[in-house]
Every structure is written in C-alpha cells, then in structure tokens.
N, C-alpha and C positions, 0 to 999 in steps of 0.2 A: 504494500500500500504506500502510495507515493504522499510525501508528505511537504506542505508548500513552505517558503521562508514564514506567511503571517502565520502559520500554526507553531513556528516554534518559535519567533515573537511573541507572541501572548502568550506562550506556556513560559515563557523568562527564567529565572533561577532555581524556582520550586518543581521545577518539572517532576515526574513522579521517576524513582528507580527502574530502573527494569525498561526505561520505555525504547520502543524497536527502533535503530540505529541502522547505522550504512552497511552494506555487505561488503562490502571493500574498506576497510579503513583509512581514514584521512588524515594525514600530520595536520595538528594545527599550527598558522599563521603562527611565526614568533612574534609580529605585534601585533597581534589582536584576535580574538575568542572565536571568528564563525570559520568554520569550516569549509569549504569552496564545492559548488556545486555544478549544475549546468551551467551557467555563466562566466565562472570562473575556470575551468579548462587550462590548461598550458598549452601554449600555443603549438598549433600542430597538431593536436591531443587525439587521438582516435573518436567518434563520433560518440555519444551516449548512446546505449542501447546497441552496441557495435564491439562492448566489451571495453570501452576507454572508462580511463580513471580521471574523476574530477583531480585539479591542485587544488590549492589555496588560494585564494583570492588574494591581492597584493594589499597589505594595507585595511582589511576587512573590519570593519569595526569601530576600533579602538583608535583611531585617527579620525572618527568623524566620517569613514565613508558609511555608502550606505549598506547594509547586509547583502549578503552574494546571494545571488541566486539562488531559485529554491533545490533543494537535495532532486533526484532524479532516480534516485533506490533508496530503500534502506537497509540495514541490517540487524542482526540477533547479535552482533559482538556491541560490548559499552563503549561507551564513550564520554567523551567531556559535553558538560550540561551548557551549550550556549549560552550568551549571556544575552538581556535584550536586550535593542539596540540602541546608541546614543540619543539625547535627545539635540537635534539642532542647535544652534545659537538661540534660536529664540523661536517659536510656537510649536507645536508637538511634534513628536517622532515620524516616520514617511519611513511606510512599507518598501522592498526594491520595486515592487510593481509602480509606486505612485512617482516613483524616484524617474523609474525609465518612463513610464508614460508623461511627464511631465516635459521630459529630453525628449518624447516624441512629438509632441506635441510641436515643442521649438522649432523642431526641423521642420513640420511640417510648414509651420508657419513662414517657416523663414527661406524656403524654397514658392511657396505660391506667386510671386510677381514675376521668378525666375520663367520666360517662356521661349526654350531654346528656337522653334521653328518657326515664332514670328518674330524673332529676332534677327532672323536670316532669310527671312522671307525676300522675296524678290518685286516688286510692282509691273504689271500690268505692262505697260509701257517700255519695257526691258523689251520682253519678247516681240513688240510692234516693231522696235527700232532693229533687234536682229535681224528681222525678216526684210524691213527695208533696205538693208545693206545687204541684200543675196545672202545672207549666212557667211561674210565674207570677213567681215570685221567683227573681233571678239564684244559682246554684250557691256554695255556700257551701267555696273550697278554701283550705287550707292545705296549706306545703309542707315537709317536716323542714328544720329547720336544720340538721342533719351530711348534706353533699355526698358522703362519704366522701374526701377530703382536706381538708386544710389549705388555705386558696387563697389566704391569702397566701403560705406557705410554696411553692404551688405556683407563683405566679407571678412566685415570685423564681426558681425553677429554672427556668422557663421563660425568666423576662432572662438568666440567665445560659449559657444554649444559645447564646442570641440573640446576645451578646456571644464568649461565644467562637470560633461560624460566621463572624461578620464580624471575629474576626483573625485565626482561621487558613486561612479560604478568602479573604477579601477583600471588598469591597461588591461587585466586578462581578463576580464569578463566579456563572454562571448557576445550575447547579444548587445554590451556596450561596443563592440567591436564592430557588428553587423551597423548600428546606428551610428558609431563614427565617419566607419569608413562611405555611409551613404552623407553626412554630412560633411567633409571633405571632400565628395567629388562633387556637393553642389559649389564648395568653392570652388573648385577647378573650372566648374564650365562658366560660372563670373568671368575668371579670367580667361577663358576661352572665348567670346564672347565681346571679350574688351579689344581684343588682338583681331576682330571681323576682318579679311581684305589681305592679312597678314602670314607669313609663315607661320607667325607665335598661335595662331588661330589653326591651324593641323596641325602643328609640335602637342598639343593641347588635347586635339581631338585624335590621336593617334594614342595617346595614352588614355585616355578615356575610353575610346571606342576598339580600339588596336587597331591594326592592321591587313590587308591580306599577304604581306609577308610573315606576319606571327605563324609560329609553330601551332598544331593543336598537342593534346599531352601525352602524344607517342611520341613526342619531342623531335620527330621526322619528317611528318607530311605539315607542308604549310596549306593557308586556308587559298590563294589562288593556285594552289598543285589541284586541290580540292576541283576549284573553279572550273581548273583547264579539261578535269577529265569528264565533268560533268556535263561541261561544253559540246566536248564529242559526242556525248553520249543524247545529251537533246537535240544538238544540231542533225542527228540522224535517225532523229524521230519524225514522220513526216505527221503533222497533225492534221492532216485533209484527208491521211489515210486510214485513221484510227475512227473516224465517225463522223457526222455531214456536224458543219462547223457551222455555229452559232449566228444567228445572227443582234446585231445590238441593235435592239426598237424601244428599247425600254427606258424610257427616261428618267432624268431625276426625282422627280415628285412621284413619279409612280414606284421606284424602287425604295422610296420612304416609305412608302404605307405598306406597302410587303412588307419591310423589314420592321417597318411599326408592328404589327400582327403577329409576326415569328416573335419577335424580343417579348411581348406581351406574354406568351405562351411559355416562354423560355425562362422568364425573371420574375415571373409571377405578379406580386405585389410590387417589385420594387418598379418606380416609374423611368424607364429608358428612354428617351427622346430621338428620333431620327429625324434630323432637320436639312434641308437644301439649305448649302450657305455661296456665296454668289463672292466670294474672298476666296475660297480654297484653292489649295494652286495642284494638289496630289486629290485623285479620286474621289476618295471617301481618308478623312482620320476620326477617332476615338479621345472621347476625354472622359471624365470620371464617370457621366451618369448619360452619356452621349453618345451617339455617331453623327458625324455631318458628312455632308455630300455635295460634292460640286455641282453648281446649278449648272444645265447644257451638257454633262457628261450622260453621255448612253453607256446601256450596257444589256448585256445577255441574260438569258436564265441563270446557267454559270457564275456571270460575275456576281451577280444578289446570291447567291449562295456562298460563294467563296465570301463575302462580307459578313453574313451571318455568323460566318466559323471562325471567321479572323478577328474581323472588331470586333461582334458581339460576345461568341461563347470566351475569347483568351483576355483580349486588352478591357471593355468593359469589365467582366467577369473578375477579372483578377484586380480592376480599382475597388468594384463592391466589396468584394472579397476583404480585400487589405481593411477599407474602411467599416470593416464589422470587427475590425480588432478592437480589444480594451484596452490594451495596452500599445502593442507593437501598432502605433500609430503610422507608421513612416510607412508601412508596406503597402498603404492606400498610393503612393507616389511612386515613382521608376524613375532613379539616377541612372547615370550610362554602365555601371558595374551590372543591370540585371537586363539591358538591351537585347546581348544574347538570346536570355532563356527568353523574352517574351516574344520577341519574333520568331527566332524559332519553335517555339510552342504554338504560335499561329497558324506556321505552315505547316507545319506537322501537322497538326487538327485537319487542315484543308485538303493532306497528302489519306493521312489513313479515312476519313472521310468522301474518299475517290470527286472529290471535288475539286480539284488542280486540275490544270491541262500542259502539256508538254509547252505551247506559249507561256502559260503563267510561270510555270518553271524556268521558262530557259529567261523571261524576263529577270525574275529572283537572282538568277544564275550570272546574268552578263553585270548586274552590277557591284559583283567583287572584282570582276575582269574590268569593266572601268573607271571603278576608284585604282584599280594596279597601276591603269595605264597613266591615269594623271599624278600617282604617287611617280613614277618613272620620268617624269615633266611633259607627256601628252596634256595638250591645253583645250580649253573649252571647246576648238573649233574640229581640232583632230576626235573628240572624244564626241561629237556631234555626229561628224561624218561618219565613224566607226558605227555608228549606231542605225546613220541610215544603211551602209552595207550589209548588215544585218539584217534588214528586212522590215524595221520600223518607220511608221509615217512619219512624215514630219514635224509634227506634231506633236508625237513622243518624243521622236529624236530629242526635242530644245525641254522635254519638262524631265528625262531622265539624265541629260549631261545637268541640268538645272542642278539634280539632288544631290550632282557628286561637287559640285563647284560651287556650291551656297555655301557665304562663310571664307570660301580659299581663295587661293590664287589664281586666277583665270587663263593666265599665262602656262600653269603646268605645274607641276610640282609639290603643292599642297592644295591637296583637298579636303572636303568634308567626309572622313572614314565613315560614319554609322552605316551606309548601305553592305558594308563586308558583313556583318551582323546577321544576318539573315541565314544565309547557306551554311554559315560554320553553325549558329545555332541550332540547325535542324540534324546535323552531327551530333553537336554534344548533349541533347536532347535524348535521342537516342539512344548514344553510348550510357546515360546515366540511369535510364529507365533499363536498359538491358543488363545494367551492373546490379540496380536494385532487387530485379526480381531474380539474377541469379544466385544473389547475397542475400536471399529470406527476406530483402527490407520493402519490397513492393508497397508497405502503407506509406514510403516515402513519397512516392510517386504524386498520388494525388496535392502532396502540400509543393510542387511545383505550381499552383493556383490559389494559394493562398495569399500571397499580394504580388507585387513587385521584388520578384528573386534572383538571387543569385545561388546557382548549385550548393556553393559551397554553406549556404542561407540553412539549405532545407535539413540537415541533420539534428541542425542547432534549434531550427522554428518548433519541428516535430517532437524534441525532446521537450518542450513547456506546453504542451497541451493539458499533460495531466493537473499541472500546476495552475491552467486557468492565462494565461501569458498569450499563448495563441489559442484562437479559435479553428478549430477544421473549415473548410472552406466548401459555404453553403452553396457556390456555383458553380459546376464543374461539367464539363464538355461529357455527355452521353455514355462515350466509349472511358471515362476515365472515371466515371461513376461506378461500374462494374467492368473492372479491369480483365477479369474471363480472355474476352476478346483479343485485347491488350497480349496478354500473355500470350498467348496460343501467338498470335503474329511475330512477334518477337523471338518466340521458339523456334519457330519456321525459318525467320526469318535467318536465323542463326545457322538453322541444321542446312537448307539451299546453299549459304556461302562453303558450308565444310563437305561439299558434293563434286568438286570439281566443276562446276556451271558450266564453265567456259567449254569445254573438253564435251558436255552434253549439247551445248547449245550447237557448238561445231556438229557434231554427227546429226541432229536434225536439219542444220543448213545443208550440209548436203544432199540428206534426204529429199526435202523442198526442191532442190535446186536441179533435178531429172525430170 
C-alpha cells in the first residue's frame, strides 16, 4: 500500500511503532530527516516500479526545503520516524504537492504570452510580392518588434521559477526536474525568438528542436539517414495506384461542422470548438480547447479524418489531459523538449489508424530533407524549387519552404528545425511502446497522453499516480484505450522484420514478374 508524503506529514513524531516502511531501505539525508522518494531519484536512477532505488533528496527538510516526494513502496523493515515538516518563515506549512503545484502554476503563467508561431509568422503580403518577382528574388520578411512581453522582464521571471524549484524541491527531485527543465526551455525560446532573422535564432532552435543531423539512440543512424531511406521508399509508392485519389470539395466551414460532431462524440462534455480562422497561414493548428482552420483551404474525406486523429484525439487530447492535472500543472503546455512525442504521436495515430496516405507521408517525410538542405546553406529559393520538382503546386511549394525558413536565414544556412520532429518522433514513438510492452510496463504507454511529454517524463508521471500527483489521462485515442490491438501489431510487427522480408519479398517479385 502506497503511502503519500501528506500521510506521513500528519502522522509527525508520534507515528505509531511497527508502522509498514520501505522495502528497500533508504540512508537518511545527513542534513535533514525525510527520506527520498519518487522525486528524489539520483540522477540517472532506474525508473520506479523498474526495480530502481529512491536516494535522498538533497537538502530534504531541515534546510527549509520542502519534503521529497511521496514514498513509491513501502516496507516491513523499521525505520526512522520522519519528522514533520518545517514551518515557512511565516504562515503554515505546504505539502510537496502544494509546493510543486504552486511552481506549476508559475510556469504556466509565465509561458502564456510566450507564442512561438505568431511570432514568426509571416504577412500576407510576403507571399504576393514573391510571386510578383517570378519566384526569383528571395521573400522580402520583417518581423514586429513587440513579442507581446517584455523578454527581459520575462526571462528574469523565468530564472526566478528556476531558482526557486531548485530550493524548495531540490536539484534531484524528479518531477522538480521534469518542471525545471520545461521552465528553462521557455527561457531559451525568449531568446530564440529575440535572435528572429539571425543565426543566434537556429543556434537556438537546433538545441531546442535538434536536428536532422542528431543521432537517434542506437547512436548510428541519424534522423535525415532516416529521411533518405524513407524517401525511397514513398517516392516508389505510386499513390494513383493504391486506390482512385480523393478529390478536395470540401471546404472550410463544412469541415468544421464535421469535425464539430466527431469532437462532440469524442470529448463528450468537454466543449471543443472548431472554428474557420481567415489568419492561419498552415491548414488546420490546435490550441488548448480548439482546432482552427484556414478559411479557403479545401480538403478531402481523408484530410477531415486525418485532422480528427491528429488535432483532435493527440494535440487537443493531451492539452485537456495535462489541464485535469492537480498538481502537475505545466503538462497542460508543450515546451520544444516534448515536440517529438506529440507529433509523433499524431502521426502515428493517423498511421495505425490507416488514415495517412503515401502523399501525406512523403509530405511529413520531405520536411526533414529540407530543413537538411537549408541547414547545408540551401536558401529559400533552392528549397522552393526542390519542392516544386517534387511534384508540389505552387502553392505549397512557398507555404512549406515558409515553415522551414520562419524565424532563419533566408539566405541558407539557419533554419527553423521543428519540422525534423515529426518522422524521428514516429521512431521513437515506436521504439518506446515496443520497449514497454516487451519490458511488462505497457500501462506506460497510455501516460504518453497524459499532457505535454517527454519519454523520458512518462516513468517518472506514472510513478505518482498512486500518490494523487498525476491523474490517468481521461482522453485517449481508441486503439490506446484497449491496447489488445496495440500489442498484437507490435508483435507482428517485430516477428515480419526477424523473417528475412526482403529475401521473401524478392521471391514473390519474381513470381509476379512471369
């Protein structure tokens, strides 16, 4: 029976003899009395429930921090009787729960003016003037100078989060860790952000975003090795031959009220809104309680499905989600550290959902290949053209070179990374759900929807559920509700690659080809 930090707070000195303890013994703190739990970990530490051992919390206690985390097991060996915890300077004591909810809260607060993509938005009038110069002359942007904050002001409020999490939670408390490190990269994209136009503006978002020169963690294949083979592999998919291709009749206003009706069905009580908005510059985006849609954009049967999957069940789903926390506040937001899992989580929904199309893909696909190309100094104009010999209108062409070059250098060589995000997330998506369920931990899986995460999030979120810290995450995409499915594909999917494919596919190609 799992027991929380307020139950042995209020049991305080008197605790009764005998009462059931850790299963694992814990050295206590040389300076100060609590014992280190889920939150306190050593860094590194093997997962809880994976057989890792808590430390010590740094500092726990007796300094005025606030008590560690709560226990995550107990045991039948004795121990030392906690003490309760300090009282502040001045008005009553505060649970770790009210400690970290209060530091979530900061963050949350103090990221909402933060709005990266209308920050780097482009006007209207960009795209008329490229066009009038034949596509000949690189786009002529400016970006306002008011962010809507102060960002020095703001990235003092942001040190100062930062500062006060690591003295009243500690350096090794985990989920002070998970809310630091998301409070620190909201400073980073301030100054990402400040540098618009600038190299210092991709030096920035290549650390934030990475790469598609980054390795993934076989430490061999990098994410455009990824790109290039995938490349092949959609480029020789004929999608005219796979089934009679869609046509787009479907407009704006009419693909709201469809997806008005799905989401209703889907989110039940909570109210989702789909709205035409006549500013968006990309299809359809997602914000907490929202999808909007570009007004004048067509689309297919297909495409309003693919939207239902992507913005509604993952990016909505997982803001409500986050925002039904009690505590873990911040998971309601997404800093660039959980970019990955949510776009990849999108697609992947869209993939095992058989709702992707070989287009949709190789579209996902070509934008790790040309954020490469502009990281290599390919400029606005080459990475346009690249895109019409691909087979895109032109149209596309200038709104996908748009997303790799908002924010960068036009000239070449710094871009805006976040488009590489996409394909390697649908990787390590994957890899981590196949690791889960072959490592007994499959109820991880689902807390991949629990807010705005980062993999390395989910061990640490799923250990405080018992404790009340996290809630389970009440909306969750069909196939991950009852994971059955799930499993069985992954199995498969596993047992296909250890068959030799290639060597079978070969012998029915010949077969076919008599």
């Amino acid at each position: 029976m799992a027991q929380s930090s307020e139950a042995r707070e209020r049991r305080g000195p008197r605790a009764a003899d005998g009462e059931a303890q850790r299963e694992v013994k814990v050295s206590e703190p040389a300076d100060g009395p609590y014992s280190g739990g889920a939150g306190a970990a050593e860094d590194g530490a093997e997962a809880p429930g994976a057989g890792g051992q808590g430390a010590p919390d740094e500092g726990g206690g007796s300094n005025g921090e606030a008590p560690s985390a709560p226990l995550e097991s107990l045991s039948l060996h004795d121990g030392p009787i906690p003490h309760a915890p300090l009282s502040p300077v001045s008005g009553p004591w505060r649970s770790y729960k009210e400690i970290l909810a209060n530091l979530a809260q900061r963050v949350l607060e103090a990221q909402r003016p933060i709005r990266i993509l209308q920050a780097l938005r482009w006007e209207a009038d960009v795209e008329e003037q490229f066009l009038r110069a034949k596509q000949r002359e690189l786009p002529r942007v400016t970006y306002a100078d008011d962010l809507g904050f102060d960002p020095a002001a703001k990235q003092r409020e942001l040190e100062e989060i930062l500062r006060d999490a690591e003295r009243d939670l500690g350096k090794r408390d985990r989920l002070g860790q998970i809310l630091r490190a998301t409070a620190d990269e909201y400073r980073k994209v301030v100054s990402m952000l400040m540098g618009r136009g600038t190299k210092a503006f991709y030096d920035l978002s290549r650390e934030l975003y990475g790469s598609p020169k980054d390795k993934l963690p076989d430490g061999k294949t990098s994410v455009r090795d990824m790109g290039f083979v995938l490349y092949d592999l959609l480029t020789a998919i004929g999608g005219e031959r796979l089934g009679p291709s869609q046509q787009r009749e479907i407009t704006a206003e009419m693909a709201a009220l469809e997806l008005n009706a799905r989401f209703d069905r889907f989110f039940g009580g909570a109210s989702i809104r789909v709205q035409v908005d006549d500013s968006l510059l990309a299809d359809a985006a997602a914000g907490s309680d929202y999808v909007k849609i570009r007004s004048g954009a067509m689309f297919s049967r297909s495409d309003v499905d693919i939207l239902e999957a992507h913005e509604g069940w993952v990016h909505v789903a997982t803001s409500l989600n986050g925002q039904a926390q009690p505590v873990a506040r911040w998971l309601a937001k997404g800093p660039p550290r959980t970019t990955a899992v949510q776009e990849g989580l999108a697609v992947l929904v869209e993939i095992l959902t058989f709702r992707s199309t070989p287009r949709r893909a190789k579209k996902l696909n070509d934008r790790i290949l040309a954020v490469d190309k502009a990281e290599d100094g390919a400029s606005f104009l080459d990475v346009f053209e690249w895109y019409r010999t691909e087979g895109y209108e032109e149209e596309e062409c200038f709104q996908n070179a748009r997303r790799v070059f908002r924010g960068g250098v036009l000239a070449g060589g710094a871009p805006f990374t976040k488009d590489a995000c996409y394909c390697k997330g649908i990787v390590l998506n994957y890899a981590f759900m196949r690791a889960a369920i072959q490592h007994d931990r499959a109820m991880l899986i689902p807390f991949l929807f629990v807010g705005k995460v980062a993999h390395e999030d989910v061990p640490v979120l799923h250990a405080h559920v018992t404790d009340g810290i996290i809630r389970p995450p009440p909306y969750l995409p069909p196939m991950f509700d009852d994971m059955s499915g799930l499993a069985i594909w992954i199995c498969y999917s596993s047992f296909f690659s250890r068959l030799g494919g290639t060597a079978l596919a070969e012998h029915y190609g010949r077969m076919l080809e008599r």
